[in-house]
N, C-alpha and C positions, 0 to 999 in steps of 0.2 A: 499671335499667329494661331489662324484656327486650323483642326484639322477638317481635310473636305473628303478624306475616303476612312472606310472604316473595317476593311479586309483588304489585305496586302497578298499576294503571291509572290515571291523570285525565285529563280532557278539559277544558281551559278555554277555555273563551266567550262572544265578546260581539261586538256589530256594530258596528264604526267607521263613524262617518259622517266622509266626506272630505269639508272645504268649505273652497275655494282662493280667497287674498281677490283671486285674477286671474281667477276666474271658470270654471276648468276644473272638473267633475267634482262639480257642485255639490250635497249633498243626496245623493249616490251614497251609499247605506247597503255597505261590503264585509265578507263575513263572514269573520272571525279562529277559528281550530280548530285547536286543540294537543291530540295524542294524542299520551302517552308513558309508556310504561311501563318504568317501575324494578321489576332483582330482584336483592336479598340471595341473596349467594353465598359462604358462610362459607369462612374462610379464604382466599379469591382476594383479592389487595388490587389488582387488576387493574380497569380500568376497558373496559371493550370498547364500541365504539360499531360496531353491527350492519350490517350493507352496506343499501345501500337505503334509507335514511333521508335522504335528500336532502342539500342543501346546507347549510341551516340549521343541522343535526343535526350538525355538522363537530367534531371529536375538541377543537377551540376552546372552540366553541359549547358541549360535553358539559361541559367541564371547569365552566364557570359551573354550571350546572347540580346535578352533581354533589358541587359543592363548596357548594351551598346545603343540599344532602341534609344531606351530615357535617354542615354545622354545626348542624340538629336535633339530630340523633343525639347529637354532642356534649353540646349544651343537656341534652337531658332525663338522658345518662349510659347511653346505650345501648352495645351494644358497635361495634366498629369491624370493618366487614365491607365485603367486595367487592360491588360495586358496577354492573349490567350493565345499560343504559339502551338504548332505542332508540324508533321512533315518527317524527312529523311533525311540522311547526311550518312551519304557511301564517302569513305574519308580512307582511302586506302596504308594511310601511315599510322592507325591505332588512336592510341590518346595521346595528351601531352600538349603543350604549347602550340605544335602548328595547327591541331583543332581546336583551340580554342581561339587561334585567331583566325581561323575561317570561320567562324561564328560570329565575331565580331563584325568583320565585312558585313557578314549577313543580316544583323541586326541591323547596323546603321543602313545598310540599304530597303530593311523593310521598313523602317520610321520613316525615310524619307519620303518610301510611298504613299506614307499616309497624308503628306502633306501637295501643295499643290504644286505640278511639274515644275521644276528647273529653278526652284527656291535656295535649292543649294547649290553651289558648282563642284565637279570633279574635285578641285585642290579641297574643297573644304569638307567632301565625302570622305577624302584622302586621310584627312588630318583628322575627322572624327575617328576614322577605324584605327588609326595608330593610337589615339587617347585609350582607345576601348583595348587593346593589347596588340593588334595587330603589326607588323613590322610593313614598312613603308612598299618595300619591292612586293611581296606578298599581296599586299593591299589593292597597289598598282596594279597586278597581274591579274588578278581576282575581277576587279573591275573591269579590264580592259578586255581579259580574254586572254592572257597573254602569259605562259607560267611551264616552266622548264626544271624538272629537278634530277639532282646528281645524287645517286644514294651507294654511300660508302660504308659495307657493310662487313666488316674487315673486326672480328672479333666480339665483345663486346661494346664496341665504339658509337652502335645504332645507325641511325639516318643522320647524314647530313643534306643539307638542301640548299641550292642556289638559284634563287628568282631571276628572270629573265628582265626588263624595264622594255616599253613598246619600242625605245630606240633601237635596241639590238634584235626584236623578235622575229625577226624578218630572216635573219641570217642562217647560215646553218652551222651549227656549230660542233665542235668535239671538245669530248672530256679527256684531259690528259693527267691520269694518277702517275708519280714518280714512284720509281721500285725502293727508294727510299723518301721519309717524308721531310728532310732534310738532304738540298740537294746538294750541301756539301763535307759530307757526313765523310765517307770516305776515298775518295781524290779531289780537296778542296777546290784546286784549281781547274782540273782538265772536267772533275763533274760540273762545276758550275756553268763554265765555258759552253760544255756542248750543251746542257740542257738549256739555258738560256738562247744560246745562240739558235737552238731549234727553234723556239718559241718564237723567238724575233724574224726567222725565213718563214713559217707558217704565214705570219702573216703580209711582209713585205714579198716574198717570193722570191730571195736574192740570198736563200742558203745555201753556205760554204761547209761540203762534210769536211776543209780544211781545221783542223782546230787553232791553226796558227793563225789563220788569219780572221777566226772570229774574234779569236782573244784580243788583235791588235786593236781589233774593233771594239770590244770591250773598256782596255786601256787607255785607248780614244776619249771615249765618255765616261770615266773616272767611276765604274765599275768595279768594286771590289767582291772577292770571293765571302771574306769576311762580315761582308755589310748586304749581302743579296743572300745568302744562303736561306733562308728560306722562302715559301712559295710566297708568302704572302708581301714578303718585300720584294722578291721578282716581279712580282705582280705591280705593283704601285712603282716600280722600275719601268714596266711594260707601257701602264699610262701613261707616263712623264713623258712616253715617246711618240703619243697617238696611238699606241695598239688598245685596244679595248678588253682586254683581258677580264676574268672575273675568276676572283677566288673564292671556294669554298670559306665558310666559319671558322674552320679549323688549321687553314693551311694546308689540306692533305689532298686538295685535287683542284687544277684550272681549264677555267672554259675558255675557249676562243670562236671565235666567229670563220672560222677555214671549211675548208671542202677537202678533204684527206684525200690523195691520189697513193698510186702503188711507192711511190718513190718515197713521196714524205710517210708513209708507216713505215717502211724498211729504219729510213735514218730514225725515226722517232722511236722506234726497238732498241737499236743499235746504242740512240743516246740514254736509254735508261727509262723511259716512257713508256705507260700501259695507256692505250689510246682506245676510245672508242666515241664513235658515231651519235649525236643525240638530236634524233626527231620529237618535232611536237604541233601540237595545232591549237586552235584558240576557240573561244565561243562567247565569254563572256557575261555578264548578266542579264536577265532578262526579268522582268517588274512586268506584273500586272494588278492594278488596283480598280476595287467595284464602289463605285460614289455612293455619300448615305443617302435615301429618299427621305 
């Protein structure tokens, strides 16, 4: 596989919406913009990272990057050339793991540009960025355009984040943190019941503030307080039922794909739920590569 271009550009973009389940910064849409431009420079095996490229852009930082490129290159059997990267990366969540797999995306979609359009497909762009560190949803998002995060900043705990997938991006959805992170921490039964049972009328529209007769409901489909107490098995509760729910890493907050009116926040208070609103929008990646003469 030869390479046919020999300067790459992409731009990847999307708009985080930050929503803190302590209430800072709620609904803040902030915009995310990586401009970076990869050139093949035959025979250099040299990596150079250009002055002025911030702090992000650090000879660290480059190396992920970089080393998401090769392993393209490798994949399809291209030749193995020098490598000279520079640009910006506004990355609003610091350092850590989730920049280093926006770099990964980044790299593998500048390699690809080096090579001739549509040599790769999506699933196998997908699955380079995950080799190179990326996490799948992330990946997806990043490519797509498509990318939602829930940030839980509740101590020293940090950011958590929860990727959107194109199926659900469409929808509009709310973050629901429990005022405990175990929903059956202190009234095993009657907390399990209404928080559960909220979650289930969010999304079918057929909530009972009875507690008696969610529970029967509950009873019904062999629901235990014991065996759902936490978010994360509610959650995988919820799918088993077609609701689409998505949880946080940690357990400590879920999304759902609802439109919150006056009534469902009132009961959503009442049942023990800090609810909020999460907007976002899409852009995607965008490549441009200049052919060699």
């Amino acid at each position: 596989m030869r390479l046919v271009n020999d300067e790459v550009t992409i731009r990847l973009g999307a708009a985080l919406s930050f929503v803190s389940s302590v209430g800072e910064r709620l609904g803040v849409p902030v915009d995310f913009r990586t401009h970076l431009h990869l050139r093949a420079l035959a025979g250099n095996t040299q990596v150079r990272v250009q002055a002025g490229d911030g702090e992000l852009l650090s000879r660290a930082a480059t190396g992920v990057l970089v080393a998401a490129a090769t392993r393209v290159l490798d994949y399809v059997g291209a030749p193995r050339v020098g490598l000279e990267v520079h640009g910006s990366c506004a990355w609003p969540l610091g350092y850590g793991k989730e920049l280093e797999a926006v770099l990964a995306v980044a790299g593998t979609c500048l390699a690809a540009g080096l090579l001739e359009s549509e040599v790769l497909s999506e699933s196998e762009l997908l699955e380079l960025a995950v080799q190179s560190g990326a996490c799948p949803e992330l990946a997806a998002c990043l490519l797509r355009g498509q990318i939602a995060l829930g940030w839980a900043a509740e101590g020293d705990r940090g950011v958590r984040a929860v990727f959107l997938d194109s199926a659900r991006a469409e929808a509009e959805y709310a973050l629901l943190v429990p005022k405990t992170s175990n929903l059956s921490a202190v009234q095993p039964q009657v907390g399990l019941v209404k928080n559960l049972g909220l979650l289930i009328s969010l999304w079918t529209g057929a909530y009972s503030s009875e507690v008696a007769e969610v529970k029967l409901w509950l009873q019904a489909t062999e629901v235990e307080a014991s065996s759902a107490g936490r978010l994360t098995q509610v959650v995988s509760f919820l799918r088993g039922r077609g609701i689409p729910a998505l949880a946080d890493g940690v357990g400590e907050s879920v999304f759902l794909p609802v439109r919150l009116d006056g009534q469902l926040r009132t009961e959503a208070l009442e049942a023990g739920w800090r609810l909020f609103e999460v907007p976002f929008s899409s852009e995607g990646v965008k490549v441009n590569s200049s052919r060699q003469v």
